[in-house]
N, C-alpha and C positions, 0 to 999 in steps of 0.2 A: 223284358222279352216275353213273347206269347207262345206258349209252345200249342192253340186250337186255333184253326184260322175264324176267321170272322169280328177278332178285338179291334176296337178304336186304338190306336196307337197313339201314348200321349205327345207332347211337344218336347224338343229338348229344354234338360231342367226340370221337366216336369216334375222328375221324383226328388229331387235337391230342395225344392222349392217346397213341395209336401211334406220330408220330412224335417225340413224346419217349422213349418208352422202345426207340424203333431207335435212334436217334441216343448215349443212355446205355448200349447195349452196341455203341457203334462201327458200327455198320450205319447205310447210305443211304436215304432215301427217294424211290418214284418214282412220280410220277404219268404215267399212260398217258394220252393226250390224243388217240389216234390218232380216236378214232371221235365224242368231243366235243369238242374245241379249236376255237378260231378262233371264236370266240362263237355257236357253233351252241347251245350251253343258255340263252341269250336275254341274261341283265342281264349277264354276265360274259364276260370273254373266252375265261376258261380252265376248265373244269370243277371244276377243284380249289379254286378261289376261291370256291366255294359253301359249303366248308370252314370259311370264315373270313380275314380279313386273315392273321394270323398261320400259319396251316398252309398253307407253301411248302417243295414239294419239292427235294431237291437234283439230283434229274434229270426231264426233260419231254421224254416219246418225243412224238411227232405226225407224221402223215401224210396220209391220205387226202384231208382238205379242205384242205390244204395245195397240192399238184398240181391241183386243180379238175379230178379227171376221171387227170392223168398223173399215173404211179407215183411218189411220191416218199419218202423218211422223212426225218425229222430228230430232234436229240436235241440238247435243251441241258441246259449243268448250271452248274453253279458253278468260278469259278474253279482252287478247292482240287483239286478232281477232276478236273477238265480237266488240271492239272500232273502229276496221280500216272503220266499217260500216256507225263511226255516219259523214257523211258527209253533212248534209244537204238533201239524196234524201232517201225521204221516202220508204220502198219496202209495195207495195202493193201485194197483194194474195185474189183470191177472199171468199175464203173458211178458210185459216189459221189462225187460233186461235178462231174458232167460240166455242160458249160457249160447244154445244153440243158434240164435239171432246175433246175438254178441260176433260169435265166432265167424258168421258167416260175412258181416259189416266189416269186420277188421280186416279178413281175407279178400273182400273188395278191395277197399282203400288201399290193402298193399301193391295188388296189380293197377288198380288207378295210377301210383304214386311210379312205379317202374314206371 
């Protein structure tokens, strides 16, 4: 889904089709959710669900309707990817995961979820 007008809009399949042949040369797939997530495209929750059952990314950036208004981002992914990180080097962020982002993201999702 395009949440700026002006995109080429692919074919259907299109993204089925894509992410199998990332995935057949080892490459990820990511769906950006920053601008549509959180069922702002109506019958779905996620923008990329208009895709199809089947076409699920292995990582989901999102932000903005996430905060209602305060800065936040998040990214999820899958298990596998999440582990390729634990190497020993800690990632620092000076701001990420501070309580008051935290608290204000869960108090979304809770009125999302009602």
């Amino acid at each position: 889904i395009y949440s700026v007008a002006g995109q080429v809009f692919p074919p259907e399949g299109y993204f089925r089709e894509m992410y199998e042949i990332v995935r057949q040369h080892g490459g990820v797939c990511i769906a950006d959710e920053v601008q549509v997530g959180f069922g702002r495209v109506g019958k779905e929750f996620w923008g990329f669900q208009l895709n199809g059952a089947d076409v699920v990314p292995d990582i989901v950036t999102m932000g903005k309707p996430a905060g209602n208004g305060h800065p936040i981002g998040i990214v999820v992914t899958t298990e596998e990817i999440a582990k390729a990180f634990e190497n020993g080097i800690e990632y620092f962020n000076t701001f990420g995961g501070n309580p008051v982002s935290c608290t204000i993201g869960l108090e979304v999702l809770k009125v999302i979820q009602e």
